[in-house]
C-alpha positions in Angstrom: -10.7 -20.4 -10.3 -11.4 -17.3 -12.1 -12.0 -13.6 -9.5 -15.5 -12.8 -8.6 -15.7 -9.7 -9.4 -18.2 -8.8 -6.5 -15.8 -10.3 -3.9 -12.9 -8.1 -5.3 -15.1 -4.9 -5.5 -16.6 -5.9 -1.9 -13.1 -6.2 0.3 -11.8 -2.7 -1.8 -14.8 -1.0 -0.9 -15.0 -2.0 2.7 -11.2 -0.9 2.4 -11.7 2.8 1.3 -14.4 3.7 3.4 -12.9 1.9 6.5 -9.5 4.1 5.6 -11.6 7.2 4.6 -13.4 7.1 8.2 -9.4 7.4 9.5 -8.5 10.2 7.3 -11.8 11.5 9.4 -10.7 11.0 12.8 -6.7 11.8 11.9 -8.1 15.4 10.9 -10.1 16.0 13.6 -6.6 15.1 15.8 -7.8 11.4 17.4 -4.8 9.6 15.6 -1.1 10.7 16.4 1.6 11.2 14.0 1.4 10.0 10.3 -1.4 8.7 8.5 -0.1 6.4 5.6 -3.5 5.4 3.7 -3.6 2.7 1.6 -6.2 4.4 -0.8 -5.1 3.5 -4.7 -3.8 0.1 -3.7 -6.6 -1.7 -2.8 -6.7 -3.5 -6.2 -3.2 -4.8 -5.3 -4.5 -5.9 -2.2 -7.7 -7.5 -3.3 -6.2 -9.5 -5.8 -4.1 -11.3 -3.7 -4.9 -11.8 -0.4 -8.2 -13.2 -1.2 -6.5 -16.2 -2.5 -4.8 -16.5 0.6 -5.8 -19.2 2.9 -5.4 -20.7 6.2 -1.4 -21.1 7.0 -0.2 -18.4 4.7 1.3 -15.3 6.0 1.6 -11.7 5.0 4.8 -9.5 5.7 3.0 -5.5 5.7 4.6 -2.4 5.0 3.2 0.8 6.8 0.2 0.7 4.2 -1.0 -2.9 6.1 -5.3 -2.2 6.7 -6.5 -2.7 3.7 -4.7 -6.4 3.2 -5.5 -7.0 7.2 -8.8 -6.3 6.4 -8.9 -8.2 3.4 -7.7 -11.3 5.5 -10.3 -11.1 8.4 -8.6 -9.3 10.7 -11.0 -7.7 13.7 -11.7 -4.4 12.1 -12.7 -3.0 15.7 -9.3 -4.0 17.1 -7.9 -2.6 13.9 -9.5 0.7 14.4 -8.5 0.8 18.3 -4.7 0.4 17.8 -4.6 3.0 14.9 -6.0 5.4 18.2 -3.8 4.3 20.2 -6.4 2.5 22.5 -4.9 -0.1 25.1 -7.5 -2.5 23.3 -6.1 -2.5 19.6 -4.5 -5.5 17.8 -1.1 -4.3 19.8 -2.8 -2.7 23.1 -2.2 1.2 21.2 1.7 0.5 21.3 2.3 -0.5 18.0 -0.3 2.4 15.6 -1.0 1.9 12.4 2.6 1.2 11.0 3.4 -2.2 13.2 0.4 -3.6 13.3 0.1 -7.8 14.4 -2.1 -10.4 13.8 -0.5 -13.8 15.4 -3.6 -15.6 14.2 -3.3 -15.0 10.7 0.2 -14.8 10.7 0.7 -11.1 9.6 3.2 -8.7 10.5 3.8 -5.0 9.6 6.6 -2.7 10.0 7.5 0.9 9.1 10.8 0.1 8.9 11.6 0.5 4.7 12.1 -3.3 3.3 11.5 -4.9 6.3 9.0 -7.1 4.8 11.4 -9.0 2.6 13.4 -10.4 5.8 9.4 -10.7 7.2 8.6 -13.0 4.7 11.3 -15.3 4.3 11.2 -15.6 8.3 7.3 -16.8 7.7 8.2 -19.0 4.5 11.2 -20.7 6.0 9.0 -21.7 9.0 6.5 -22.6 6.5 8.8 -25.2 4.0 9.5 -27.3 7.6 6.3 -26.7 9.2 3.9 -26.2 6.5 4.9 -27.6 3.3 2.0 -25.8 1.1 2.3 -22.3 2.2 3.0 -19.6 1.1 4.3 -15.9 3.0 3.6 -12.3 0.9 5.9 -10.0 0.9 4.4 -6.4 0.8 6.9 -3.0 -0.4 6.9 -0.1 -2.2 9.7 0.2 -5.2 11.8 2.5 -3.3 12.4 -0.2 -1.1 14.2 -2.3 -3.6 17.2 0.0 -3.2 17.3 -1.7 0.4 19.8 -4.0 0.8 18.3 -6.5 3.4 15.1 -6.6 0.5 18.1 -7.4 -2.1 19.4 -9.9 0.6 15.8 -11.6 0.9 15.0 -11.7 -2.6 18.4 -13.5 -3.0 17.7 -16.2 -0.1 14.8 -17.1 -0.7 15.8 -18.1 -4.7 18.6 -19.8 -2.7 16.6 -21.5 -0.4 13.7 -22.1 -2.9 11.8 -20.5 0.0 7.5 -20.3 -0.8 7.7 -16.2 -0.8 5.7 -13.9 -3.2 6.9 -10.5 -3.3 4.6 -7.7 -4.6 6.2 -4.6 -5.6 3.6 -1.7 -5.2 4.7 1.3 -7.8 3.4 4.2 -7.2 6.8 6.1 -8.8 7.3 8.5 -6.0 9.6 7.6 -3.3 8.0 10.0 -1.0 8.8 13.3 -2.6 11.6 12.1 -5.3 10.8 10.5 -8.5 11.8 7.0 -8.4 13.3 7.0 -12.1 15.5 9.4 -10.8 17.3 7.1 -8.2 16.6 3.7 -9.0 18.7 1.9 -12.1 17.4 -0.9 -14.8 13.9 -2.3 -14.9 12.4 -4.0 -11.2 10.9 -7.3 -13.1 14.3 -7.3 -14.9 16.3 -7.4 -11.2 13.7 -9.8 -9.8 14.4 -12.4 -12.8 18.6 -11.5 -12.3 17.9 -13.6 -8.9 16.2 -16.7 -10.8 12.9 -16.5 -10.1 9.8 -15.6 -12.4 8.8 -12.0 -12.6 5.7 -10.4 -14.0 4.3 -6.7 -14.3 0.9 -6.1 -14.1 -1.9 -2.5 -13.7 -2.1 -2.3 -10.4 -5.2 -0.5 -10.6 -7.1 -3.7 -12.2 -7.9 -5.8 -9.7 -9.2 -8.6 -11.9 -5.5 -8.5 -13.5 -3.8 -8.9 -10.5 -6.1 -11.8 -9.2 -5.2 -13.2 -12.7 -1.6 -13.0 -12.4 -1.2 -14.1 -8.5 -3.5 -16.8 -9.6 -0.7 -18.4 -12.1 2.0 -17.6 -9.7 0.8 -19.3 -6.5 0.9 -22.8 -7.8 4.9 -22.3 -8.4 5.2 -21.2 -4.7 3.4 -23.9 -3.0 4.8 -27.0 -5.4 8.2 -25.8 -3.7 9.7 -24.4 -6.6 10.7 -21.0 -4.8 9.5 -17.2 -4.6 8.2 -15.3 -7.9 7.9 -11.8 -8.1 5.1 -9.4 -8.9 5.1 -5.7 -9.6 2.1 -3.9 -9.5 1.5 0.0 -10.9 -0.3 1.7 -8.8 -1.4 5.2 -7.6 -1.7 7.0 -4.0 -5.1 8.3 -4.0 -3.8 10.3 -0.4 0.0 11.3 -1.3 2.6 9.6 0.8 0.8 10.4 3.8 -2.4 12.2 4.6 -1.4 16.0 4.0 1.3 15.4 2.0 2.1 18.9 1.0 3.4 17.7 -2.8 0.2 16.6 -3.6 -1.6 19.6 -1.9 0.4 21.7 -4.4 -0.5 20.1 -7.2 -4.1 19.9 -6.7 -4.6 23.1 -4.9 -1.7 25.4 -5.9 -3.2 28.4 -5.4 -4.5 27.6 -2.4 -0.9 26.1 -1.4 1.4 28.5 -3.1 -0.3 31.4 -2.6 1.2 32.0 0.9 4.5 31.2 -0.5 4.9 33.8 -3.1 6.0 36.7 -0.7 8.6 34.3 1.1 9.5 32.9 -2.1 9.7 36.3 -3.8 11.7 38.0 -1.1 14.3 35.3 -0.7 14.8 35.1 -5.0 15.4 39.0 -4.7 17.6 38.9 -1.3 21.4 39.8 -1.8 22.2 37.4 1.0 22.4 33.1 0.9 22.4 30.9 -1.9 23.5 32.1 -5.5 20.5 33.1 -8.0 20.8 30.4 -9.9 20.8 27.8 -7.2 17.4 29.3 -6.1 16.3 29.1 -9.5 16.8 25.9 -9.9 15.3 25.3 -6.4 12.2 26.5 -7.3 11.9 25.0 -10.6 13.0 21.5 -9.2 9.4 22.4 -6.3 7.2 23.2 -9.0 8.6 20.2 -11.5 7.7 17.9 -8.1 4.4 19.2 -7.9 3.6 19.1 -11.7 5.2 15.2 -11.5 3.4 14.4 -8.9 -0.8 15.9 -10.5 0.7 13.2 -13.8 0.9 10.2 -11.9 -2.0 10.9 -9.9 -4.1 11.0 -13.2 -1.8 8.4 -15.3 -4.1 5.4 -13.8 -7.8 5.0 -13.0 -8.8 4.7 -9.3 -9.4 0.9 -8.7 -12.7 1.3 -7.0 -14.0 3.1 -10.0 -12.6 0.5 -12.7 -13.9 -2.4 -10.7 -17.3 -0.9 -10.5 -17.7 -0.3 -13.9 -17.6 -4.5 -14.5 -20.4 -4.4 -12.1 -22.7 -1.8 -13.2 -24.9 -4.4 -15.4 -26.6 -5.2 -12.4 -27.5 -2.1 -11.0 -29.7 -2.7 -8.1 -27.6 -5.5 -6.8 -24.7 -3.2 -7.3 -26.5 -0.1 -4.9 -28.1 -2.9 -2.4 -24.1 -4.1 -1.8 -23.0 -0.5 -1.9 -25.5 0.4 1.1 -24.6 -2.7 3.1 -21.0 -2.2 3.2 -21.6 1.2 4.0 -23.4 0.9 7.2 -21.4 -2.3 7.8 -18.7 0.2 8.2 -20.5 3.0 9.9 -21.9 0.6 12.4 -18.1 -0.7 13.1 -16.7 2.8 13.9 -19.7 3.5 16.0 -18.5 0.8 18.3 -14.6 1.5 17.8 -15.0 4.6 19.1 -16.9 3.8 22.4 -15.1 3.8 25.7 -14.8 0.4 27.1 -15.0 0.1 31.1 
């Protein structure tokens, strides 16, 4: 059945301001370590877990709250574990990166192409247990260049295993430029392994919704996986503070305290040859300057989908306000101290 639009734009909104009120408490030091949002993808994520239904499963990368949300998950629970609370989804043991959901059947792991293995555990139990079903496969592009997601995609095209694997590309493999170590065309590998493939702007939530929409049928007729691969942009860098992105929006700010260091070691008759800390520096700000592109080469998703809405403007600010304290109210209570 064709997206409704409202759903979409409701589950990415809750998504962003859920993830925002983390970047919140990960500033003000409440959450340890890394802080991978999943701001930019949450047109990926709309799109096709709300056509999931009861018996599917989703494999997660480390970018897993917006689809756990998305798929009902106890956002209170959710909120605990990323603090480390003994009352989160995995008691605080497991953060933000491994988080579990036994109930829906969803899995995440920080562990790069993990999910591929995930997923064809979830859709091998599903073709014996329950024929219908599908599993999602979550990864970024760098994790193509893993061999155990190579080994999956292969496996489940032998095995003619229920598996949908979405690609998120976001072009940067951390810091390096995924062009730069990654061979051929993804959709064209995908379709090398026999199954369909399909491209699609990430950023368009309808689109994905569209294109999930023709590929599910394949999966749960038992024809085998299909293969997605969605464009998309982090809103947030690789992580929150992700000093690549800092420089590019903020250089002055950034380099500024650099340019002494910098200066001194470019003038230095000791280390590296001059030309080897030209380069150096060039290959930095070439990064940087890479990085501000794809940050501006696609819309956010929030503001595209809104823009389909906006011809009912009161219903659009009435929703607005209502998620908005719907999420307010949910932190409130995350952050008390249970007895």
């Amino acid at each position: 059945m064709p997206a409704d639009p409202w759903t979409l734009y409701r589950w990415m909104l809750t998504s962003r301001l859920f993830e925002q009120e983390v970047a919140v408490l990960w500033r003000a030091g409440l959450v340890s370590g890394e802080m991978h949002l999943g701001t930019g993808e949450e047109g990926i994520s709309a799109g096709v877990v709300t056509q999931l239904g009861e018996g599917d499963a989703m494999a997660l990368d480390h970018r897993g709250t917006p689809p756990l949300l998305m798929r009902g998950a106890n956002p209170v629970a959710l909120l605990r574990e990323i603090l480390g609370r003994e009352d989160g989804l995995s008691r605080g043991r497991g953060g933000h990166m491994h988080l579990f959901v036994p109930e829906l059947l969803a899995a995440s792991s920080g562990i790069v192409g993990a999910t591929g293995p995930m997923a064809v555990g979830f859709a091998l139990a599903a073709q014996h247990l329950r024929p219908g079903r599908v599993a999602v496969s979550f990864f970024g592009e760098a994790a193509m260049n893993e061999g155990a997601l190579l080994e999956s995609l292969n496996l489940a095209v032998a095995w003619r295993l229920p598996v949908l694997f979405v690609c998120k590309d976001n072009g940067w493999s951390i810091t390096t430029y995924s062009p730069s170590m990654t061979g051929g065309r993804l959709v064209e590998r995908a379709r090398a392994f026999g199954m369909p493939a399909a491209d699609v702007d990430g950023t368009d939530a309808l689109a994905v919704h569209s294109l999930t929409e023709a590929m599910l049928p394949h999966l749960r007729q038992g024809n085998g996986p299909a293969f997605l691969l969605a464009r998309c942009v982090h809103l947030d860098g690789h992580f929150l503070g992700d000093q690549l992105l800092a420089a590019a929006r903020r250089p002055l700010r950034v380099l500024a305290p650099m340019a002494i260091p910098l200066s001194r070691a470019a003038l230095s008759r000791h280390g590296a040859p001059l030309r080897d800390r030209s380069h150096a520096l060039t290959d930095l700000l070439t990064r940087a300057g890479r990085s501000a592109s794809a940050a501006r080469s696609l819309p956010d998703p929030l503001d595209r989908t809104r823009r389909t809405l906006l011809a009912e403007t009161e219903r659009l600010r009435t929703m607005e306000a209502a998620v908005t304290a719907e999420v307010r109210a949910l932190v409130d209570v995350a952050l008390e101290e249970t007895p």
